[in-house]
OpenMM code with the backbone's topology and positions (N, CA, C; nanometers):
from openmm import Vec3, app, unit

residues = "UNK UNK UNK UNK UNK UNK UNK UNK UNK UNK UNK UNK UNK UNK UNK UNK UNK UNK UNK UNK UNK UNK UNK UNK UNK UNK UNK UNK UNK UNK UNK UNK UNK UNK UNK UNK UNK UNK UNK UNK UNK UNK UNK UNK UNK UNK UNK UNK UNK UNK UNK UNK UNK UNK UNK UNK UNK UNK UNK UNK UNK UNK UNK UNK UNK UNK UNK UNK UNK UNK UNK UNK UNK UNK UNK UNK UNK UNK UNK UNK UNK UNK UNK UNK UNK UNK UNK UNK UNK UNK UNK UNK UNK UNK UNK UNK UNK UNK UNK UNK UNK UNK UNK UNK UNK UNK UNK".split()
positions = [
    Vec3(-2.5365, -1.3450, 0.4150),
    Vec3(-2.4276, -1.3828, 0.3291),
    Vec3(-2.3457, -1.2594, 0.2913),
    Vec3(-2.2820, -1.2682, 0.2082),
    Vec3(-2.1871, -1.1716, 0.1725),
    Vec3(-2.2300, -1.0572, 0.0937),
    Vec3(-2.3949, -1.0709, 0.0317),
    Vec3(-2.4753, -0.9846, -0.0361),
    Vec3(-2.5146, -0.8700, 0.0968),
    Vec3(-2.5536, -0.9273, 0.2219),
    Vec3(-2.6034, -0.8506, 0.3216),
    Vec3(-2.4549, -0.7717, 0.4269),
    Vec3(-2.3127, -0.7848, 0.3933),
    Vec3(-2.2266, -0.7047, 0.4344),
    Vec3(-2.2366, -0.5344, 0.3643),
    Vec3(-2.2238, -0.4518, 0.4503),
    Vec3(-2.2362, -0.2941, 0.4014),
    Vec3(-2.1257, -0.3114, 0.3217),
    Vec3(-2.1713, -0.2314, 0.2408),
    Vec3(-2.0078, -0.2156, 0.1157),
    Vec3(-1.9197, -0.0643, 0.1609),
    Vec3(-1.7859, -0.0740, 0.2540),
    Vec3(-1.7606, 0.0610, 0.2678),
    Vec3(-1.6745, 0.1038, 0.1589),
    Vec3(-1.6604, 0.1952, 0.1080),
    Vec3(-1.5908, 0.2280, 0.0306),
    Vec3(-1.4760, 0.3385, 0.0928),
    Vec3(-1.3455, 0.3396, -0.0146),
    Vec3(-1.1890, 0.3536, 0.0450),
    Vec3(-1.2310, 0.5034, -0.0225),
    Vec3(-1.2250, 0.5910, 0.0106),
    Vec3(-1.2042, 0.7478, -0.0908),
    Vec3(-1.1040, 0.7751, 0.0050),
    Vec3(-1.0234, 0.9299, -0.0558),
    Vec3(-0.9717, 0.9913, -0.0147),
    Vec3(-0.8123, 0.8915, 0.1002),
    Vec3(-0.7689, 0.8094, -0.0290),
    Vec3(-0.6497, 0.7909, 0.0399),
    Vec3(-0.5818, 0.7292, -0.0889),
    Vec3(-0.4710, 0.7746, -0.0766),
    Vec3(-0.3281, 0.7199, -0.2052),
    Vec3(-0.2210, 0.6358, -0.1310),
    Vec3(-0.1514, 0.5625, -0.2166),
    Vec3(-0.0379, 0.5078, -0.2244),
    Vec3(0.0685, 0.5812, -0.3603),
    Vec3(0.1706, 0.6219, -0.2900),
    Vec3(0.2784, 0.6606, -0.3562),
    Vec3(0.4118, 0.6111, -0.3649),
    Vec3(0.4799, 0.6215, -0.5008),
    Vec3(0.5964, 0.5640, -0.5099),
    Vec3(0.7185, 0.7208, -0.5483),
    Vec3(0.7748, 0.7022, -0.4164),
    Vec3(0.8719, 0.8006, -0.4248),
    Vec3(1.0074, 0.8356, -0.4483),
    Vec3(1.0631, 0.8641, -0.5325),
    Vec3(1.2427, 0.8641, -0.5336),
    Vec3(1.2672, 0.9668, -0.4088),
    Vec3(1.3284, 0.9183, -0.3391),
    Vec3(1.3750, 0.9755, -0.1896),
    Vec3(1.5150, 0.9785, -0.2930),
    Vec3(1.6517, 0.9583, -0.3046),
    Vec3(1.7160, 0.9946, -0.3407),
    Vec3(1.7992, 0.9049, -0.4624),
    Vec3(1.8786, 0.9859, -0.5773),
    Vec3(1.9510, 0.9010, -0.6737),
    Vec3(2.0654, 0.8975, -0.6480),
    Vec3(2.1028, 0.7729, -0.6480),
    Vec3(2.3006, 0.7331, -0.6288),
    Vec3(2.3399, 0.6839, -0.7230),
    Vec3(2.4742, 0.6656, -0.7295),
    Vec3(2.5493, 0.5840, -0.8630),
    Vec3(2.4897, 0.4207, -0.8801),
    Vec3(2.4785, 0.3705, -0.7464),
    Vec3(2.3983, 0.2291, -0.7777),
    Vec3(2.1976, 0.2346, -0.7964),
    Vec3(2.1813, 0.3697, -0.8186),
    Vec3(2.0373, 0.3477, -0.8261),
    Vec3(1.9686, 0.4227, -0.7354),
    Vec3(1.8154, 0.4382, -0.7541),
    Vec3(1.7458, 0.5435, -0.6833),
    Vec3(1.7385, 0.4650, -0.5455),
    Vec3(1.6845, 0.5648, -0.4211),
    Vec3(1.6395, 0.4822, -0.3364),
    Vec3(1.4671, 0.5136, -0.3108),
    Vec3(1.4016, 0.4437, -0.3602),
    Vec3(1.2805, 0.3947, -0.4262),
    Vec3(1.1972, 0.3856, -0.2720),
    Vec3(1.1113, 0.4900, -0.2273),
    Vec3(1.0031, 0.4210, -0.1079),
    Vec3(0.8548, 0.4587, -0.1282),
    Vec3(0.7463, 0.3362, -0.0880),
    Vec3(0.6439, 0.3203, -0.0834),
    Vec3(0.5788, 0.3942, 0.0561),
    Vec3(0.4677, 0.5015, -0.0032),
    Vec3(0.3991, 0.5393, 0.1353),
    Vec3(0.2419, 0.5994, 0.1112),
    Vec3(0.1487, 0.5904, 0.2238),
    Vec3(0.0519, 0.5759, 0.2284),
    Vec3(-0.0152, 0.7114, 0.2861),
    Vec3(-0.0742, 0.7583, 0.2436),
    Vec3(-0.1335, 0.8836, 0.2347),
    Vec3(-0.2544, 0.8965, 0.2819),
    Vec3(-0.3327, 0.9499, 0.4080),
    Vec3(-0.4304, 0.9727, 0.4156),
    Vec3(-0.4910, 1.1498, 0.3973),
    Vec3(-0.5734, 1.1217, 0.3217),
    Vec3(-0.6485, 1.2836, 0.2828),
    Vec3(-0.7883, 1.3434, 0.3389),
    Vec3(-0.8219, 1.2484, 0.4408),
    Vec3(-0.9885, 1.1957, 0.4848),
    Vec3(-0.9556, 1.3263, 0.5983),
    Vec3(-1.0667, 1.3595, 0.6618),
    Vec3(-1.0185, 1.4386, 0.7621),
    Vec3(-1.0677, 1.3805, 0.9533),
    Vec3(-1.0556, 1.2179, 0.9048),
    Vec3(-1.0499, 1.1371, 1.0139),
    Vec3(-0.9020, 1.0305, 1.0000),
    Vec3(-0.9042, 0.9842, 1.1315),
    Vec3(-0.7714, 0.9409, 1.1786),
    Vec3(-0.8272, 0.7649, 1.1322),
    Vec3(-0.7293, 0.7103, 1.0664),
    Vec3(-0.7083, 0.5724, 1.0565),
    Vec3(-0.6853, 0.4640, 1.1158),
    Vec3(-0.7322, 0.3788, 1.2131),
    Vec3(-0.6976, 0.2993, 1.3071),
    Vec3(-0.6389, 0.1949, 1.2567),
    Vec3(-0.5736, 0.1545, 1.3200),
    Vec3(-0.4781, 0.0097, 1.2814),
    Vec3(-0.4588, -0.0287, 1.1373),
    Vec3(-0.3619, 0.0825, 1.0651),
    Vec3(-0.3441, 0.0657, 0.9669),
    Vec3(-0.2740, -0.0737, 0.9184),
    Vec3(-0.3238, -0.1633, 0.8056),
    Vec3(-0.2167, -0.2968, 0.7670),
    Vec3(-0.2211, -0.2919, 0.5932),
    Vec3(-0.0930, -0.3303, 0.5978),
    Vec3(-0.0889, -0.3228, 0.4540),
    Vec3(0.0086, -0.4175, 0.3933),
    Vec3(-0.0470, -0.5159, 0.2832),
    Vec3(0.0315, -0.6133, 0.2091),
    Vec3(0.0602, -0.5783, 0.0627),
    Vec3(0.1395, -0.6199, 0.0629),
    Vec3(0.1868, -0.5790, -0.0686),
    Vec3(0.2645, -0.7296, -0.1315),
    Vec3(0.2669, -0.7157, -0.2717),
    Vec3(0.2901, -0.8445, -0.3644),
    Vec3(0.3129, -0.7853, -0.4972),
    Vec3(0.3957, -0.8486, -0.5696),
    Vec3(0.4658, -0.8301, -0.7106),
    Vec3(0.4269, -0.9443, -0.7846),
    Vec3(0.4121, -0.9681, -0.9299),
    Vec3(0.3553, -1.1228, -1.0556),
    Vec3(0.3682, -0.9889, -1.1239),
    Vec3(0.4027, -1.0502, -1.2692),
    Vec3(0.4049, -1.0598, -1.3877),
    Vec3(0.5259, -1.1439, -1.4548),
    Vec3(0.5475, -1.0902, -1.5526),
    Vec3(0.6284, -1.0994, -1.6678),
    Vec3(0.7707, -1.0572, -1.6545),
    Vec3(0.9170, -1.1598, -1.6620),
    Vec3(1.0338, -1.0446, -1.6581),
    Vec3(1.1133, -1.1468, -1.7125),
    Vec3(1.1398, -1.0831, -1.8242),
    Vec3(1.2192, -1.1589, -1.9282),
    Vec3(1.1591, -1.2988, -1.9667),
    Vec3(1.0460, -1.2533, -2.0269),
    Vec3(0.9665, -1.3891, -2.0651),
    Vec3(0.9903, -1.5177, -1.9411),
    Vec3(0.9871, -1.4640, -1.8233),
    Vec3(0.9487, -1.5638, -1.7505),
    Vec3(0.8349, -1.5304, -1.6111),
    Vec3(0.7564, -1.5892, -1.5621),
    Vec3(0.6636, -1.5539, -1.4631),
    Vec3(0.7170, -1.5673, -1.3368),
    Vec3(0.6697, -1.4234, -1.2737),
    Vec3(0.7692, -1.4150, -1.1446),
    Vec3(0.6623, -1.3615, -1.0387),
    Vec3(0.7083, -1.4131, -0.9062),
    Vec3(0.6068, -1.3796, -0.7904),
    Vec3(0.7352, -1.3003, -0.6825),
    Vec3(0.6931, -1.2227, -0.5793),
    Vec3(0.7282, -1.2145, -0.4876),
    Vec3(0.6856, -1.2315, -0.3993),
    Vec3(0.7097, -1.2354, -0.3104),
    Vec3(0.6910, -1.2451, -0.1688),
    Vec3(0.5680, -1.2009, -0.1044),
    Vec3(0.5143, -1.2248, -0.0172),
    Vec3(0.4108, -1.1620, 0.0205),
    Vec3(0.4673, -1.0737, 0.1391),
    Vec3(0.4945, -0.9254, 0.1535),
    Vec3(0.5162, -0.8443, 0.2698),
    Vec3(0.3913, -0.8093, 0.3487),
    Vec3(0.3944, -0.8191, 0.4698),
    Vec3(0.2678, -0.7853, 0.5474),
    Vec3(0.3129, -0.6582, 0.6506),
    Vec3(0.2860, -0.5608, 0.6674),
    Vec3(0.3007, -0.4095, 0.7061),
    Vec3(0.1996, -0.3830, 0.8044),
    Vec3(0.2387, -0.3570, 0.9308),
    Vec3(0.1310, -0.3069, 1.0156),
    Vec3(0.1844, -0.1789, 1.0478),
    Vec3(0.1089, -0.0624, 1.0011),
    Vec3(0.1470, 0.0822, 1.0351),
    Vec3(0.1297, 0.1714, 1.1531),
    Vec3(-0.0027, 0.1405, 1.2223),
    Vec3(-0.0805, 0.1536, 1.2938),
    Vec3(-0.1985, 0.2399, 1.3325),
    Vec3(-0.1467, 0.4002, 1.3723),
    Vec3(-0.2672, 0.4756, 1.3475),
    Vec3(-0.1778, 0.6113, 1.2588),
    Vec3(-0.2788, 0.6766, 1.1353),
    Vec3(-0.2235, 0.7653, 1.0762),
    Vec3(-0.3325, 0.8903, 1.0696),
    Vec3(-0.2619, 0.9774, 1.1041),
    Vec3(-0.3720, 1.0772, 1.1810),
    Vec3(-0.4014, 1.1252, 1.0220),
    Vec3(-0.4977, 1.2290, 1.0356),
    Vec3(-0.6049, 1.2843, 0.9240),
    Vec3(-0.4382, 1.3833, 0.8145),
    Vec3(-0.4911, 1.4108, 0.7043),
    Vec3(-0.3608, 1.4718, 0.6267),
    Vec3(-0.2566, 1.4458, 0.6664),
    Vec3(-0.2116, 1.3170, 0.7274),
    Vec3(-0.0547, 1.3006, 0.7129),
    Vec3(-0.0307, 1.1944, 0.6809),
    Vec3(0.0381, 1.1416, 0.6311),
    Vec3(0.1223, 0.9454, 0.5616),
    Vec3(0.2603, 0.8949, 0.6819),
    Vec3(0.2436, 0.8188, 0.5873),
    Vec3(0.3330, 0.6998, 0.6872),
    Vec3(0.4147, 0.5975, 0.5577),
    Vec3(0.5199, 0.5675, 0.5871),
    Vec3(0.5779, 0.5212, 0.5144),
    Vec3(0.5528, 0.3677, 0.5058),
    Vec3(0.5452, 0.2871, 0.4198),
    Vec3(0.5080, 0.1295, 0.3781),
    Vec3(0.6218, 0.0436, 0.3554),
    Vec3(0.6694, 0.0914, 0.2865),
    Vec3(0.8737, -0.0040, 0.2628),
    Vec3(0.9210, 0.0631, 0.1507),
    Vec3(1.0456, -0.0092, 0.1626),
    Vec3(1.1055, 0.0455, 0.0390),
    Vec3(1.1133, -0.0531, -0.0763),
    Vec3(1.1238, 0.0045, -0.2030),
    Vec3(1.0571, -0.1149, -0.3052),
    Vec3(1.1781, -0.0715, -0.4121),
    Vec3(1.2298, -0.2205, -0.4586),
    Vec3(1.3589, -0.2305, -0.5706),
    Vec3(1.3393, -0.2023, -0.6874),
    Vec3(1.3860, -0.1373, -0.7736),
    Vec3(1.3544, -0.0770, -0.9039),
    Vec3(1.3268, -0.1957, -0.9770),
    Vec3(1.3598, -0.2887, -0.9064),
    Vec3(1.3551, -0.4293, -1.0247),
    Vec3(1.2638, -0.4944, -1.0425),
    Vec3(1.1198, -0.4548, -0.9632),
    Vec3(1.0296, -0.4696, -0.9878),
    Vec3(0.9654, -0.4256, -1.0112),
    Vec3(0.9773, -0.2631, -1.1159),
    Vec3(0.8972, -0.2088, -1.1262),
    Vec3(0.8384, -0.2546, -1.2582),
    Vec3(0.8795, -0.3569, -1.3524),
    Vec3(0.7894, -0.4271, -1.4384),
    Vec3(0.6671, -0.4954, -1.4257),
    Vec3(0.6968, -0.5045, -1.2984),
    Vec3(0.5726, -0.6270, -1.2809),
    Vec3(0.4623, -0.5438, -1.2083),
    Vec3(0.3886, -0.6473, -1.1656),
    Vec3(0.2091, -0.5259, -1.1300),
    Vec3(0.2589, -0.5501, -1.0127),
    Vec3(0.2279, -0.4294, -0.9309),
    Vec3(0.2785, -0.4551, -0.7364),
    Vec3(0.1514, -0.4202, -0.7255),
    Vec3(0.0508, -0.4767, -0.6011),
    Vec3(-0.0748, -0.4942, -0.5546),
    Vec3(-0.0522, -0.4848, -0.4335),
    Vec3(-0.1142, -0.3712, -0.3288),
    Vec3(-0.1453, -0.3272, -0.1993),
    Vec3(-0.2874, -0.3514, -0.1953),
    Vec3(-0.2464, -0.4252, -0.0902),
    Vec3(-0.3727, -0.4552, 0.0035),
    Vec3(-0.4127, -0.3307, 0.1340),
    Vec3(-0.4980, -0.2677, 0.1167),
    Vec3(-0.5176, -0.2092, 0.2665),
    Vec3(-0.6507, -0.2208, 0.3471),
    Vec3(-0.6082, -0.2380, 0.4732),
    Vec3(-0.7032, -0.2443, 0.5616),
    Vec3(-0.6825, -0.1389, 0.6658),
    Vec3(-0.8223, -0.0893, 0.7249),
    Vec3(-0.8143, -0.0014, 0.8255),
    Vec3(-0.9581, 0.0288, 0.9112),
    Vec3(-0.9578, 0.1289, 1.0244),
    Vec3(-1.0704, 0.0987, 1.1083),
    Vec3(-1.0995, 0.2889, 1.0783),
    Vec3(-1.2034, 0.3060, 1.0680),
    Vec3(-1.2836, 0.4539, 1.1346),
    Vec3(-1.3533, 0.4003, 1.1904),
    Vec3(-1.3798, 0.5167, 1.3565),
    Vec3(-1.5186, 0.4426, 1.4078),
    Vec3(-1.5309, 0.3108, 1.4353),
    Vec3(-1.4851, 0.2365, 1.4156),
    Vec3(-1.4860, 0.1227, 1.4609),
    Vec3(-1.5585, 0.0045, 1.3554),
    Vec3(-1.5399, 0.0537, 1.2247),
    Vec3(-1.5933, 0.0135, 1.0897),
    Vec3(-1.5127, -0.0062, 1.0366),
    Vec3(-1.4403, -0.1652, 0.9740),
    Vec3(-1.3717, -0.1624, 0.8648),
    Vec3(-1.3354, -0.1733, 0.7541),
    Vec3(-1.2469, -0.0646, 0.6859),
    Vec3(-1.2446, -0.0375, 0.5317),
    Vec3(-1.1454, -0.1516, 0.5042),
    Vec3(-1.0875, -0.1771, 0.3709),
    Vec3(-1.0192, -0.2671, 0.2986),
    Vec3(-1.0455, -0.2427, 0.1414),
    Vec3(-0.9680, -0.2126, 0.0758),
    Vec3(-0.9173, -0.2000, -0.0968),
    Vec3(-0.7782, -0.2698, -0.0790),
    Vec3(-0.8020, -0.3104, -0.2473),
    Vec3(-0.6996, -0.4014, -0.2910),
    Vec3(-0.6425, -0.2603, -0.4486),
] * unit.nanometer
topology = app.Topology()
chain = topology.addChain("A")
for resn in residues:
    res = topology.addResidue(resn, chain)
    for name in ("N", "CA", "C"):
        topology.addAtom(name, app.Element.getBySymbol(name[0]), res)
């Protein structure tokens, strides 16, 4: 059952939210994925989703699904770009990935 799956655990990797640049209509806001491990990431995928609260009303977005692919050891890869207008609400990345032929996944 699901008691007898190995539990792998995600270390040594971030998600960042970056101002790449500010204009008169607003920053341009991008999401990217960071590996710090000093192994290479296989078939990187990554979902991402927005819920909460905005202006006393409950709001969902979309579900984006991101396939990155392989991201070698100390270097990132970019995920999308993300609208300032959601930065109220909780945004939730999903990631999945392979070492070795073992796969990791954090939410």
């Amino acid at each position: 059952m699901k008691t007898d799956l190995p539990t792998n655990h995600v270390e040594d990797i971030s998600i960042a939210v970056v101002l790449e640049s500010d204009g008169p209509e607003g920053g341009d806001w991008q999401v990217y994925l960071i590996n710090e491990k000093q192994d290479v990431l296989r078939n990187v995928m990554v979902s991402s989703k927005g819920y909460g609260l905005k202006d006393g009303l409950e709001v969902k977005t979309s579900i984006l699904r991101h396939f990155i692919g392989d991201i070698e050891s100390m270097e990132y890869a970019r995920i999308e770009a993300i609208d300032p207008q959601v930065f109220g609400l909780t945004n939730e990345y999903w990631l999945s990935y392979y070492i070795d032929g073992t796969i990791y996944d954090r939410n």
